[in-house]
C-alpha positions as CSV (number, residue, x, y, z in Angstrom):
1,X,-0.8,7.2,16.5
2,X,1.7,7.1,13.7
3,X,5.1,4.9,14.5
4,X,8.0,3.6,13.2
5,X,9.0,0.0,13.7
6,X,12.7,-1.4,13.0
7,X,13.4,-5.1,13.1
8,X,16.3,-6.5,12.0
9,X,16.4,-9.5,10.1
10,X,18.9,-12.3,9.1
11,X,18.2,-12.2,5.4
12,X,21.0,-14.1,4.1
13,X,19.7,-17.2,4.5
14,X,20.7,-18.6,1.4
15,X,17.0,-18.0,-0.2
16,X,17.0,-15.6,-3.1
17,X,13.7,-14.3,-2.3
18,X,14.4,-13.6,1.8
19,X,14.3,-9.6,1.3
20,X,10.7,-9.3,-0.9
21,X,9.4,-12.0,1.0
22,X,10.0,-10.4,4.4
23,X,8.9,-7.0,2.3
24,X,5.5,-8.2,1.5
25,X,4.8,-9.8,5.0
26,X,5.4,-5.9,6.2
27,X,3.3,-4.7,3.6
28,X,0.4,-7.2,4.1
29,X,-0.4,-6.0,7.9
30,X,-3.3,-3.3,8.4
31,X,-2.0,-0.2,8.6
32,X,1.2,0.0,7.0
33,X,2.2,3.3,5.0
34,X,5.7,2.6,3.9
35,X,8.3,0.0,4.4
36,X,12.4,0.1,3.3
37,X,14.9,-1.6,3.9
38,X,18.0,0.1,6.1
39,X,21.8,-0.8,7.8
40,X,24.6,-1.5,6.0
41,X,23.7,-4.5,4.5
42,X,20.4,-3.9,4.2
43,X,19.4,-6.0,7.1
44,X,17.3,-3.6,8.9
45,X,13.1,-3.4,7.6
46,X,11.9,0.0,8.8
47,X,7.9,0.3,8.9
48,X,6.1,2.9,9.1
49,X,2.8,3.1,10.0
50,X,-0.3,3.8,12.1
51,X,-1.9,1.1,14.5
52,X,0.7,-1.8,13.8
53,X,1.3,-4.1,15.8
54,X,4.9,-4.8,16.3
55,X,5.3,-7.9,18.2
56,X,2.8,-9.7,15.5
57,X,4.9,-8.5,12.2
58,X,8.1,-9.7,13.9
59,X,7.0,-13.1,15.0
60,X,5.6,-13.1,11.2
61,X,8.7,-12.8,9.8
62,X,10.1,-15.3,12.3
63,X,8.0,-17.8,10.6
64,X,8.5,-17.2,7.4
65,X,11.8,-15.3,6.6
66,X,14.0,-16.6,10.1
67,X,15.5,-14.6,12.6
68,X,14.6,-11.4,13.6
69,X,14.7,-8.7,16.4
70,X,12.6,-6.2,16.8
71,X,14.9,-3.1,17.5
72,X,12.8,-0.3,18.0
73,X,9.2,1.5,18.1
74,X,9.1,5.4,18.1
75,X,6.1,7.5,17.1
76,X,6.9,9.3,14.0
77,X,7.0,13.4,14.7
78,X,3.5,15.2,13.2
79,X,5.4,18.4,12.5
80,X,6.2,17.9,9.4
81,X,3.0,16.9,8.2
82,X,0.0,19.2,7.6
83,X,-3.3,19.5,9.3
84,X,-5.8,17.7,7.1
85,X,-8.4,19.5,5.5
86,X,-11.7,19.1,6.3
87,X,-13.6,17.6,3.3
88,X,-17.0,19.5,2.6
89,X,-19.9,17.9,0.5
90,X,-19.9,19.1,-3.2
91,X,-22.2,21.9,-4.4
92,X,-24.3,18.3,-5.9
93,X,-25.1,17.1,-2.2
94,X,-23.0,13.7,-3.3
95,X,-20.9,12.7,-0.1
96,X,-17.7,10.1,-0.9
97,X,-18.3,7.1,1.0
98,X,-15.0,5.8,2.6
99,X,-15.5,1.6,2.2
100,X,-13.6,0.0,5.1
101,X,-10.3,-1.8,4.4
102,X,-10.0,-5.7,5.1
103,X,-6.7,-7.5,4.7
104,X,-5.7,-9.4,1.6
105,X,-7.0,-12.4,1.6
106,X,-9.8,-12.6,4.4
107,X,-13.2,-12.5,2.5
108,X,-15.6,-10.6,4.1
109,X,-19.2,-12.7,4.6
110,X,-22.1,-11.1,5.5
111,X,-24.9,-13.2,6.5
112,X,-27.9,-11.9,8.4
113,X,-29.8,-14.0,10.9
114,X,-32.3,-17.0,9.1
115,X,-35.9,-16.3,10.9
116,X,-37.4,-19.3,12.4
117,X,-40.6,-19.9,11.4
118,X,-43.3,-22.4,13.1
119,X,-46.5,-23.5,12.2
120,X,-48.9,-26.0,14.6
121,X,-51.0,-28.5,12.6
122,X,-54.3,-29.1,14.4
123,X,-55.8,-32.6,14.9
124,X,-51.3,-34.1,15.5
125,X,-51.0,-35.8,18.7
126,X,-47.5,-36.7,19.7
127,X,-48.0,-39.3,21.7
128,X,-49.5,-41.7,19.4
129,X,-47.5,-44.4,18.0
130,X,-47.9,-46.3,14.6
131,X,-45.4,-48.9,15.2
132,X,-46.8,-50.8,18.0
């Protein structure tokens, strides 16, 4: 479900970066479509989005920009948009292959599981002992 999120944050905190920093910690979360800034002096990050998780991005940009609030969440009105079309293979038979989407800067490892191999030697007795 699409939703818009608006947190408002203290952004003049002296640091000359505040607003794209606190911009590209909005932008960096999974399922983020758009994000502006809002209010009279620009103090309001609107994000808009589908899956987000609200109470994550603000306590992100608690950490790393200062204070903020989360104001409001409101699902975003589907009227407006068009259904989506469904998409048909080509005359060719070649279907598009949608790759998932993984967030910036989590590699993605995959490692499939090592088989275990054994092998008995014939004639080895474990209870013997050299050393004595």
């Amino acid at each position: 479900m699409k939703q818009k999120i608006v947190i408002r944050v203290t952004l003049n905190n002296g640091k000359k970066n505040a607003r794209s920093k606190a911009m590209q910690i909005a932008v960096g979360l999974q399922g983020v479509e758009s994000v502006s800034l809002q209010g009279e002096d620009s103090s309001q990050i609107v994000v808009v989005g589908d899956g987000i998780d609200s109470v994550n991005l603000t306590s992100l940009l608690r950490k790393k920009v200062g204070f903020a609030e989360l104001t409001s969440v409101s699902p975003v009105s589907t009227e407006k948009e068009k259904p989506k079309q469904e998409t048909k293979p080509s005359e060719s038979g070649i279907q598009s292959i949608v790759w998932p989407t993984y967030q910036a800067g989590v590699p993605y490892y995959y490692q499939p599981g090592v088989p275990y191999y054994t092998h008995e030697v014939a004639g080895y007795n474990q209870n013997s002992c050299t050393t004595m």
